[in-house]
N, C-alpha and C positions, 0 to 999 in steps of 0.2 A: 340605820344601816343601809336601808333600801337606799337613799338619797346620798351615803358615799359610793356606793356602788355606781348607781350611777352618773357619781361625777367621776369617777375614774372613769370610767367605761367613754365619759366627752371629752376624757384629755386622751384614751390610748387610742381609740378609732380615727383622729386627725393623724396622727405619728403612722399608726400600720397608713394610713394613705400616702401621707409624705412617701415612706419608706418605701410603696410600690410604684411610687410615681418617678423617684428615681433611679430604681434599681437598674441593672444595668441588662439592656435587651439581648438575646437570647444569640449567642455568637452564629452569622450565615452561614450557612452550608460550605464547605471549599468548593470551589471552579472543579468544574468536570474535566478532568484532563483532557485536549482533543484526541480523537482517533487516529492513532500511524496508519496513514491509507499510502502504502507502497507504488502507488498508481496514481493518473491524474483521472478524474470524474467529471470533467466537463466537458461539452461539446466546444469543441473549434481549438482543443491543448492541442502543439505540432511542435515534432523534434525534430532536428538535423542531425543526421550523419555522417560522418565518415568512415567508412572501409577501407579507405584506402588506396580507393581507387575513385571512388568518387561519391557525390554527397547523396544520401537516401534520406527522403523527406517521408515523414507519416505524422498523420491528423487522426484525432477523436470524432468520429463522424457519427456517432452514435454513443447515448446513455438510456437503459431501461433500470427502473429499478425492481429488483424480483426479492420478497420477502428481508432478510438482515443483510444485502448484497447490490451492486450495482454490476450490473453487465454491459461494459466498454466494448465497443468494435470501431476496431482502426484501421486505418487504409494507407497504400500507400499512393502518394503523388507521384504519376510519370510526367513523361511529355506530353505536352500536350493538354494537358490537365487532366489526363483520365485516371480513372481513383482502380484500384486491385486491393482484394481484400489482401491484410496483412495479418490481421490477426483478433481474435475474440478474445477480454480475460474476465472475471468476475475479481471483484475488490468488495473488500470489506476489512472491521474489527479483526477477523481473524485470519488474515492473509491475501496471497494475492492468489489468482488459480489462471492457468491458461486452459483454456473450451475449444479453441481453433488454432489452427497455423494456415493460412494463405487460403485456400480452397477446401484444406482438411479437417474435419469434425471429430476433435477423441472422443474415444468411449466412454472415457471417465475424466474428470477436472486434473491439470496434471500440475499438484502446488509447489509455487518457484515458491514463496515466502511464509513461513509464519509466524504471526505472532503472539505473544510477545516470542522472543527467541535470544540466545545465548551464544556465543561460541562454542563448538562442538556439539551443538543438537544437531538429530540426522534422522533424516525417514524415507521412507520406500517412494519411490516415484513409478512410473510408468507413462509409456508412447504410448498408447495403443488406437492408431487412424481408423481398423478394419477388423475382424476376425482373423487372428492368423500376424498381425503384425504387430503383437505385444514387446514392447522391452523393456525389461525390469530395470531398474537402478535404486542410485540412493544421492539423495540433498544432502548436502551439508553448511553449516552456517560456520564462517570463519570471520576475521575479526572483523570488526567496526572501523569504517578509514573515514577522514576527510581525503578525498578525493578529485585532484586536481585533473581537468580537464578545459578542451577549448572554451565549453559553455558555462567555464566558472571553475567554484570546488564545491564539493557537495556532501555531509553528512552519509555516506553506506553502507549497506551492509551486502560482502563481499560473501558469492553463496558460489560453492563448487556444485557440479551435476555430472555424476559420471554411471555412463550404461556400456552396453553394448550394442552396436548395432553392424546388423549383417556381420554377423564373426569377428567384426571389432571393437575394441575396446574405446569407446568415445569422452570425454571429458570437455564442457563448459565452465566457466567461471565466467559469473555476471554481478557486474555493480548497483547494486538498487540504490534511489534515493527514494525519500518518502515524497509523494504529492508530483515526482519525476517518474518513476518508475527505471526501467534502463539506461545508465549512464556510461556503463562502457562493458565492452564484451569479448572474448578470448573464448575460443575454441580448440581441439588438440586438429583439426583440418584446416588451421591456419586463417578461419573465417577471423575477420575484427570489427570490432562498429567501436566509435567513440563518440559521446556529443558532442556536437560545437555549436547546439542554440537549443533553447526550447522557450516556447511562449505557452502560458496557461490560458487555456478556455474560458470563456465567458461564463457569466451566472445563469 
């Protein structure tokens, strides 16, 4: 009995090895989907603009990175070559935030984007440069365009910003593209910007 056993035991241990030598290897992981970074993150990205009156250039002149966030500062290109701050934002996974405008430091991050997001999600925004010059409003997310302009067409998401400020009632609408950031821009004071070039930053 001893001596069947063990000859079964020399035919079925070749077969389990066969059996796990071709089994079939353990399916990869799926691809990480990449991150919607609403913004570009490299040093030397620069877009062209028009207003409408004439073409506004700004550069990525700076990338820090601070915890799950990158903090971008942009300049603008005058004559002459001299650079004026344009603007600070942080980017990341979950949105885009403006920190400065031109010279001015909010008191709190004031978020043009976030994501993920849907048509008709909406949240509280707020100016606030100083003590004493808070202005509430509210974002809103409206549809998704492909977006034709000078510097192309672009995948969008089309976000309304409406507050008040000094006893008026103000309303923005601005074009994000992902890895572009502002593609085109309306204001109810008649301001406009549209692009008509953007070159991506180096690695």
């Amino acid at each position: 009995m001893a001596h069947s056993v063990a000859g079964l035991m020399a035919l079925v241990l070749p077969i389990i090895a066969l059996c796990l030598s071709v089994a079939p290897a353990a399916p990869a992981p799926p691809d990480t989907p990449e991150a919607v970074l609403y913004f570009p993150t490299k040093v030397g990205g620069k877009w062209v603009y028009w207003d409408g009156t004439r073409e506004v250039t700004k550069l990525v002149s700076k990338v820090e990175k601070r915890d799950e966030e990158k903090v971008v500062t942009v300049v603008e290109l005058m004559a002459g070559g001299r650079k004026v701050p344009a603007e600070k934002v942080t980017v990341s996974e979950t949105g885009l935030s403006r920190v400065e405008l031109g010279m001015c430091k909010f008191e709190a991050p004031l978020r043009l984007v976030k994501v993920p997001h849907k048509p008709g999600d909406r949240w509280e925004i707020r100016t606030s440069y100083s003590p004493g010059t808070a202005e509430k409003g509210t974002a809103t997310v409206h549809e998704l365009e492909d977006l034709k302009v000078p510097a192309g067409t672009y995948k969008t998401v089309r976000m309304v910003y409406e507050f008040v400020h000094e006893g008026k009632p103000q309303r923005s609408t601005i074009w994000f593209a992902p890895g572009v950031g502002l593609v085109k821009l309306e204001d109810s004071d008649d301001t406009r910007q549209v692009l008509k070039s953007f070159t991506p930053g180096r690695e």
